[in-house]
C-alpha positions in Angstrom: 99.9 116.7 107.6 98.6 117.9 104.4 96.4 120.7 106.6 100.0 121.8 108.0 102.1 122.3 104.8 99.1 124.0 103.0 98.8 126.8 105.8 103.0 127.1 105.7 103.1 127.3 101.9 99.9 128.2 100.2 101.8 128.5 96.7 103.8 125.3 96.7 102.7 123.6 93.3 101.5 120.2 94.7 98.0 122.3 95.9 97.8 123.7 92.3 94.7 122.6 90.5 96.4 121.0 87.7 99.4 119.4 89.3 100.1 115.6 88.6 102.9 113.4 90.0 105.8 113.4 88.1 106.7 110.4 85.7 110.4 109.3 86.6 112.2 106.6 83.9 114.5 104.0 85.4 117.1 106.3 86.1 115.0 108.8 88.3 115.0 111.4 85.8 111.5 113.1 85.4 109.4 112.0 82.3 108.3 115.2 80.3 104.4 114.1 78.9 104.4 116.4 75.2 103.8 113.5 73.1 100.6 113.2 74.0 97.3 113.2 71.9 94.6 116.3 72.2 91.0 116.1 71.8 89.6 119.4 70.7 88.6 121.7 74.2 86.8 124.9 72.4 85.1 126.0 75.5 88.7 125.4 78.0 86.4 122.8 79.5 89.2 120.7 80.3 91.8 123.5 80.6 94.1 122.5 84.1 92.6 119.5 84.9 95.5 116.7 85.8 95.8 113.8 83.3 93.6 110.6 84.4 95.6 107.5 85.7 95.1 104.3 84.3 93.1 102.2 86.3 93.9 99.0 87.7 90.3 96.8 87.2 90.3 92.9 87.1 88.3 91.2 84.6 85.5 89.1 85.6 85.9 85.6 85.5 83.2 82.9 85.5 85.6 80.0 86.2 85.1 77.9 89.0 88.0 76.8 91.2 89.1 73.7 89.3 88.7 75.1 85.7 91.3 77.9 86.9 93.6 75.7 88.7 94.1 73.1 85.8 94.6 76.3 83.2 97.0 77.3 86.0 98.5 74.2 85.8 98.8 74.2 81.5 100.4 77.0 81.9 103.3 76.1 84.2 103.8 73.2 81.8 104.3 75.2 78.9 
């Protein structure tokens, strides 16, 4: 699908190099990102690269079954 809508419109800005989806609020309304901190790029070595998304990586947990059930379970008491 991608292959078609590249060949009917070459230009549209979702094939630019630097485009990123945009950040809507609760409303809908598009999220402008200009509060953002800049590292120094003298050379334009990272000049139109799209903004990395945050990752969704689990942490590792040496618990075995029962030890994670009964902190399950302090939990749902509390």
């Amino acid at each position: 699908m991608l292959a078609i809508i590249s060949t009917m419109d070459p230009n549209n800005r979702l094939f630019a190099k630097d485009y990123v989806k945009p950040r809507l609020d609760v409303r809908g309304n598009e999220l402008f990102a200009g509060n953002e901190q800049k590292i120094p790029d003298p050379n334009n070595f990272f000049t139109g690269l799209p903004l990395a998304k945050k990752s969704n990586k689990r942490s590792i947990s040496f618990l075995d079954a029962k030890m994670k059930q009964a902190i399950q379970i302090r939990k749902m008491e509390q």
